[in-house]
C-alpha positions as CSV (number, residue, x, y, z in Angstrom):
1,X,90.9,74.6,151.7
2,X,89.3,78.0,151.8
3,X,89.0,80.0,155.2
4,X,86.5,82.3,155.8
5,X,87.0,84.8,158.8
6,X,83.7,86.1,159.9
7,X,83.0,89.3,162.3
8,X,80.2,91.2,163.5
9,X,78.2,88.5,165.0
10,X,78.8,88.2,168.9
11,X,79.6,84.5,168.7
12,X,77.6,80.8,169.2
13,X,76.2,78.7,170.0
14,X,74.3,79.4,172.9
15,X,74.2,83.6,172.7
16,X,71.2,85.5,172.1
17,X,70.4,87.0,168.6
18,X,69.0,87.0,165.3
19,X,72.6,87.6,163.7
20,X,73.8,84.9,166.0
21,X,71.2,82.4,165.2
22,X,72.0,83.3,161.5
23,X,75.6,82.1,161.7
24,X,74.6,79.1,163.3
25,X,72.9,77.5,161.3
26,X,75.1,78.1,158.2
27,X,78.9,78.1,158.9
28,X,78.4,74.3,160.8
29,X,77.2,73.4,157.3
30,X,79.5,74.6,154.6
31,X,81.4,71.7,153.5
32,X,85.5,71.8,152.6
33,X,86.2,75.2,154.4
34,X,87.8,76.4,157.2
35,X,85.3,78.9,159.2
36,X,87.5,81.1,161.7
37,X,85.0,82.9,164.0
38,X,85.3,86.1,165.7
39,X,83.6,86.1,169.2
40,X,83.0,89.0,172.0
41,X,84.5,87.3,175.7
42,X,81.7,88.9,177.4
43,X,79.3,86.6,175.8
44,X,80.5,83.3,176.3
45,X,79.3,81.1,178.9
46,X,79.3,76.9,179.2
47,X,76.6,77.3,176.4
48,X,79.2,78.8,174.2
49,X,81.6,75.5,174.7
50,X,80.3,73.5,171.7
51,X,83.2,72.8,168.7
52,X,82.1,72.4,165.2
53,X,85.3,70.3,163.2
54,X,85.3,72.9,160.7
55,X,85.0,76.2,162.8
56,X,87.6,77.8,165.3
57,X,86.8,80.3,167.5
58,X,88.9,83.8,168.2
59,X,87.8,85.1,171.1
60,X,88.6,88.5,171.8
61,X,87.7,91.2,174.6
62,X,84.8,93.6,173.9
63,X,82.9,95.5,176.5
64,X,78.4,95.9,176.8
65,X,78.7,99.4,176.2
66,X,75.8,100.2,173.5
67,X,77.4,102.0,170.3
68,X,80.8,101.0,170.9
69,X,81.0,97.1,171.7
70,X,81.0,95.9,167.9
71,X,83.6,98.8,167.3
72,X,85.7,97.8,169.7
73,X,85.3,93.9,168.9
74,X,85.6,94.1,165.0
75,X,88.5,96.8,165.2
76,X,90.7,94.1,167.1
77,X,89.2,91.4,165.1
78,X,90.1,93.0,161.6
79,X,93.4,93.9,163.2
80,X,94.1,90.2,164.0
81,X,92.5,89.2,160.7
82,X,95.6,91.5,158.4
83,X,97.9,89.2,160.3
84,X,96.4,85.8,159.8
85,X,95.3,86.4,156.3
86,X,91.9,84.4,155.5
87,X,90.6,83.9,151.6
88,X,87.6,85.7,152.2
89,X,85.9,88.1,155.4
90,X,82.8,87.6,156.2
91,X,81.4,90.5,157.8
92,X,77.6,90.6,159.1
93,X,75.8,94.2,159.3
94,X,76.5,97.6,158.4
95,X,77.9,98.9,161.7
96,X,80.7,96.6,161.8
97,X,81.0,97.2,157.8
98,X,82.7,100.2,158.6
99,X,86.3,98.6,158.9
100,X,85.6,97.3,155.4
101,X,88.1,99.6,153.2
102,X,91.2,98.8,156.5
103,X,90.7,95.0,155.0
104,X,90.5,96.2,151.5
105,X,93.9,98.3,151.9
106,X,95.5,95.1,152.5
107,X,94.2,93.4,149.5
108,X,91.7,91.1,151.6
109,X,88.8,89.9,149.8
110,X,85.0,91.1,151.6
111,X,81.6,90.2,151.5
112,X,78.8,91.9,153.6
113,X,75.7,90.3,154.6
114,X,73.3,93.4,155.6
115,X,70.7,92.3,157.9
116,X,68.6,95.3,158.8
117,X,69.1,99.2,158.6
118,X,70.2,99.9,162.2
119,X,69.9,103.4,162.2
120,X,66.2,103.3,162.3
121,X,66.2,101.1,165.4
122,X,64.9,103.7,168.5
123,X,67.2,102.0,171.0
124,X,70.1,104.4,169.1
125,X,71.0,108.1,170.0
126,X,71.2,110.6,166.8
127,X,75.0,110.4,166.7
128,X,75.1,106.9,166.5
129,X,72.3,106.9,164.1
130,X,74.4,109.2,162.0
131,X,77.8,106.8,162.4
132,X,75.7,103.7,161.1
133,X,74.2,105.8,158.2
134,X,77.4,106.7,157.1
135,X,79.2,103.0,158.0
136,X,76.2,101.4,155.4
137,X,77.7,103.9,152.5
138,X,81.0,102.7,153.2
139,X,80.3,99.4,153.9
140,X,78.1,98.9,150.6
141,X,80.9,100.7,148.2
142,X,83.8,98.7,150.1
143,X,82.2,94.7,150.0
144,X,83.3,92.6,147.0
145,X,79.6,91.0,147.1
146,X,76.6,91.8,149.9
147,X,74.1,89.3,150.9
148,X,70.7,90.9,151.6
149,X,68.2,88.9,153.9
150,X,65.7,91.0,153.0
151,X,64.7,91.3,149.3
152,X,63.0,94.6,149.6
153,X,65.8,96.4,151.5
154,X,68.1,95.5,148.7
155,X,65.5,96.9,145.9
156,X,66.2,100.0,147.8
157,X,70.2,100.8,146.7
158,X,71.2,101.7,143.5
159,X,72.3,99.8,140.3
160,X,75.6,99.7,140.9
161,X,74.7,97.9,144.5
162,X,72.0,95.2,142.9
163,X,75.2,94.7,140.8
164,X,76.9,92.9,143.2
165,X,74.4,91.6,145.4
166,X,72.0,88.7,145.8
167,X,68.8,88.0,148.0
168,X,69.4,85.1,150.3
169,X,66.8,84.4,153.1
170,X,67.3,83.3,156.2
171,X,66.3,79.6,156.9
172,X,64.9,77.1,159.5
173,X,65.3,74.0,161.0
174,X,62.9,70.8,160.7
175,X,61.5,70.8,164.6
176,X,59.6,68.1,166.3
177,X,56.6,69.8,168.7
178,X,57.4,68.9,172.0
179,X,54.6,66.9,174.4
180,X,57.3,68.5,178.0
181,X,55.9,70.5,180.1
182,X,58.3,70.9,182.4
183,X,59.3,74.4,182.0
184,X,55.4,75.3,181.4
185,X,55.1,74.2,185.0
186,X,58.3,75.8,186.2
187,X,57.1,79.2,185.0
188,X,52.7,78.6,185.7
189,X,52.1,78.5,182.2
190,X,49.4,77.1,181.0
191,X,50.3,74.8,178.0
192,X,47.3,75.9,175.1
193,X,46.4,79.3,176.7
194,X,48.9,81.6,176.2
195,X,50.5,84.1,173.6
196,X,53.9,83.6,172.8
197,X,56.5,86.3,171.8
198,X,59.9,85.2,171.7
199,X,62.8,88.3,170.9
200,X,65.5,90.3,172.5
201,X,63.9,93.0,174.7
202,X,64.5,96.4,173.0
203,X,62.0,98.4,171.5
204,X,62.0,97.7,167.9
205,X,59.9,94.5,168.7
206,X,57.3,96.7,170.1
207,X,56.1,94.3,173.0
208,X,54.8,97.2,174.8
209,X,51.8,97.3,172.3
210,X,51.3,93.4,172.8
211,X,50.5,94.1,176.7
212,X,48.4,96.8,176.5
213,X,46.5,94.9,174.5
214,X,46.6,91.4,176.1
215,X,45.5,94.2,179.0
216,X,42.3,95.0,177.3
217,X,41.2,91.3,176.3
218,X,39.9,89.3,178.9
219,X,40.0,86.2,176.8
220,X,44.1,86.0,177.3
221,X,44.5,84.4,179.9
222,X,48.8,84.5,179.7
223,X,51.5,86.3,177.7
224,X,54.6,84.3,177.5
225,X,57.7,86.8,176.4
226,X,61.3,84.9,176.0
227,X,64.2,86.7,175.5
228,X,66.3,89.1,177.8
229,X,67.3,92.7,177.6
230,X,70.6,93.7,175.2
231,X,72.6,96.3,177.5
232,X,70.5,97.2,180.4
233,X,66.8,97.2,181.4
234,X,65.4,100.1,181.2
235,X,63.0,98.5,178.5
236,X,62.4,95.7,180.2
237,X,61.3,97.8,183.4
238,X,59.2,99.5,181.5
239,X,57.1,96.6,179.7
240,X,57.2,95.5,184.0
241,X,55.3,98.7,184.6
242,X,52.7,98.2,181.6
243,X,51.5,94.9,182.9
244,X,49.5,95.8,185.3
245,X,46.6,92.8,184.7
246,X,49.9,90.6,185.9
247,X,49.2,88.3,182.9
248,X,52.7,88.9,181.1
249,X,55.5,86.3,182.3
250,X,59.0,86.6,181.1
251,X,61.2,83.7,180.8
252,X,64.3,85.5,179.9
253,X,66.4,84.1,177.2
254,X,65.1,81.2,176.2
255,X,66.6,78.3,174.1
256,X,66.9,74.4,173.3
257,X,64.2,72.2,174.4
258,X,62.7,74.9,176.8
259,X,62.2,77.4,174.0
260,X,61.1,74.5,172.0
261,X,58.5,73.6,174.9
262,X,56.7,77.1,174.7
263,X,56.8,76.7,170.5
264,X,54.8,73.8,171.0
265,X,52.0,74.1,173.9
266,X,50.9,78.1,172.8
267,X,48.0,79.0,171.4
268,X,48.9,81.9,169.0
269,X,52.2,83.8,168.5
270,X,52.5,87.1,168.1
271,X,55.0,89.3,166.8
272,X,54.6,93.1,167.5
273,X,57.8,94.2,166.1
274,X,57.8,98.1,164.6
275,X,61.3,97.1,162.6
276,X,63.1,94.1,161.5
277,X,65.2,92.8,159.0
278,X,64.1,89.1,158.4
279,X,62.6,87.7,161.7
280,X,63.8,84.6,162.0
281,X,61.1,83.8,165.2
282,X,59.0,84.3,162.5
283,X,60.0,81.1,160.6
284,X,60.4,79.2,163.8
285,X,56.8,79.7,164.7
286,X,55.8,78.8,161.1
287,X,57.6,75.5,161.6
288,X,55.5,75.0,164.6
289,X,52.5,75.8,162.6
290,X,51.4,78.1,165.0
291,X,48.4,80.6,164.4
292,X,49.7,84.2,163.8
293,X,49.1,87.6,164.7
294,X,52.2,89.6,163.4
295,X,53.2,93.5,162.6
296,X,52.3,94.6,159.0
297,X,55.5,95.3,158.1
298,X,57.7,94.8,155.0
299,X,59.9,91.8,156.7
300,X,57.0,90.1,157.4
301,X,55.7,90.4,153.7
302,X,59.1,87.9,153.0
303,X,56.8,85.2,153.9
304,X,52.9,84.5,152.1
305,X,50.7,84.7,154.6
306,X,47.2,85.7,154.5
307,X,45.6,89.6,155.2
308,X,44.2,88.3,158.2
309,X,47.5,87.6,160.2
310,X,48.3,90.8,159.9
311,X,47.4,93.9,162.3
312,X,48.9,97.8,161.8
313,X,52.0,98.8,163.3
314,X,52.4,100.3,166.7
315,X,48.0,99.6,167.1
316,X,46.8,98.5,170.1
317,X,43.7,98.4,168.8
318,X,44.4,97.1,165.1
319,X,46.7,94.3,167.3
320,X,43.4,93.6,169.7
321,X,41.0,93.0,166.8
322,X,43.4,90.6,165.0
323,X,44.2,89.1,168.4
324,X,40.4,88.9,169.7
325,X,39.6,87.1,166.0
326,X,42.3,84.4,166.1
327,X,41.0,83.3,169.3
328,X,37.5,83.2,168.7
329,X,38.8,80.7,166.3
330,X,39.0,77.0,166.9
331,X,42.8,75.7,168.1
332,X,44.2,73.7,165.1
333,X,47.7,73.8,163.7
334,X,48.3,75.6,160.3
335,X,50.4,73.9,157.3
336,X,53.2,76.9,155.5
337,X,54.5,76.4,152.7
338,X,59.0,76.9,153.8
339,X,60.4,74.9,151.2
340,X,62.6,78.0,150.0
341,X,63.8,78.4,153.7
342,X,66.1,75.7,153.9
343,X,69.3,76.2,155.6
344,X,71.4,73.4,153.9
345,X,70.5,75.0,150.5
346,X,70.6,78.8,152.3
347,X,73.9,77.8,153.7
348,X,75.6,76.3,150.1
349,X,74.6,79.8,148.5
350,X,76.4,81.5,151.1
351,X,79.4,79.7,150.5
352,X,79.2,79.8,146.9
353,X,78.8,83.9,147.1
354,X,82.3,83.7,149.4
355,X,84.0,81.7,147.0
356,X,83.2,84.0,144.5
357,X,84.7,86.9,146.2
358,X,87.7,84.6,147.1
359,X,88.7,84.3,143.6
């Protein structure tokens, strides 16, 4: 049986994160491997207690400091990984790619999946911007194989990188909409008359932009944002400050059958992001078949939609118009076309790709 150790994810279930929603829903579903999973102690709460029969978790200190927690986590991972000796590492993102040629010295087999460029992310300093530059050079020569999420990031490299790569999506789940309301009422939302934004709070996903403009509309009633700050709050203070109509409500992270909840009853979603890699809220919205307003930029193109869903990046005033036309249309939900986003087929590709690399 084949085992697969994987870093640079902080761990699941239950923890916050595109990454970590990534590597839930495919290591449970690989068949006839062993998955040995790398996780960061500060993470893990009761929602973290879940055991998969085919996963086992390695759960190793790691601090909140930004720039140097995955450093810290992957270095003792990978140091833990030369002594237990997997068939395959699976290592997710560029930063933590760094460690890359330390497995390689000791003949270990690697693939990379690269989920977004970090470096271009504004929550990062220039130094650290510099480090993940350089870690994406090394990490991209060092892997055996790399798994791009994102098809036009990877058209971006050289030859000798679309050598050994492959475009692999990410996926989503068949949902049932949900007729609760109980934490609608908990939070004074009103089910059908709100806009929904569902991320971590940092700046890439630009919600600023989405409350000035909710600001300036006096059809939007609400502004529903779920998800909590990374590191500290300094963002989310400042998204506090902009709300100044008091129509913005933040649930925190938000997951299960109360994420699913605020999926089901809102009237348009919206995603403001200046920078992504492949927004998996995205798809999860789609499955809802929820109207959309989203950021016109190249991540979002990895799924059809029409020219009207989109507004210009960073625009409060390109977001308003899109905004102001959804809603002066009437409330129905919209079919998408996911078939290729499948996470049993997403999931078998991945593990296909590690094999690979195994042998």
């Amino acid at each position: 049986m084949m085992t697969i150790a994987v870093i640079g994810t902080r761990g699941f279930p239950g923890i916050q994160g595109g990454v970590e929603k990534h590597c839930e829903n495919i290591y449970p579903r690989m068949q006839g491997v062993k998955i040995r999973l790398y996780r960061r102690r500060p993470y893990l709460s009761e929602k973290s207690s879940h055991v998969y029969p085919n996963i086992e978790y390695v759960d190793l200190p790691s601090t909140r400091v930004p720039g140097f927690e995955a450093v810290w986590h992957t270095f003792l991972s990978v140091l833990h990984i030369i002594t237990h000796r997997p068939d395959v590492v699976h290592v997710h993102n560029i930063g933590p790619g760094m460690f890359i040629p330390l497995l390689k010295l000791f003949g270990i087999k690697v693939v990379m999946t690269y989920h977004s460029p970090n470096y271009e992310h504004a929550k990062w300093g220039p130094v650290t911007r510099r480090l993940l530059k350089w870690s994406e050079g090394i990490s991209l020569r060092g892997a055996d194989r790399v798994i791009f999420v994102n098809k036009f990031q990877r058209e971006k490299f050289p030859a000798r990188v679309l050598a050994k790569s492959v475009y692999i999506p990410n996926g989503i789940r068949h949902v049932s909409r949900s007729h609760e309301t109980m934490f609608l009422e908990h939070y004074g939302i009103s089910p059908g008359r709100y806009l929904l934004a569902v991320g971590r709070l940092t700046p890439e996903k630009g919600f600023e932009y989405l409350i000035q403009a909710a600001s300036q509309l006096p059809e939007v009633e609400q502004v529903v944002i779920a998800g909590a700050s990374d590191h500290d709050n300094t963002y989310f203070e400042q998204l506090k400050r902009l709300d100044t109509g008091h129509k913005v409500i933040f649930t925190g992270y938000t997951y299960g059958e109360d994420l699913c909840e605020l999926y089901s009853h809102a009237r348009l979603y919206v995603l403001s992001s200046v920078n992504e890699g492949f927004p998996l809220v995205l798809l999860e919205a789609m499955s809802y078949k929820l109207p959309l307003a989203v950021s016109d930029i190249p991540a979002t193109h990895l799924v059809e939609l029409p020219q009207a869903d989109y507004f210009t990046v960073a625009s409060v005033d390109s977001m308003r118009a899109t905004i102001t036309a959804k809603l002066a249309q009437p409330s129905a939900p919209v079919d998408y076309d996911l078939s290729q986003f499948d996470w049993n087929a997403i999931a078998a590709t991945t593990q296909q790709v590690l094999a690979s690399a195994a042998r």
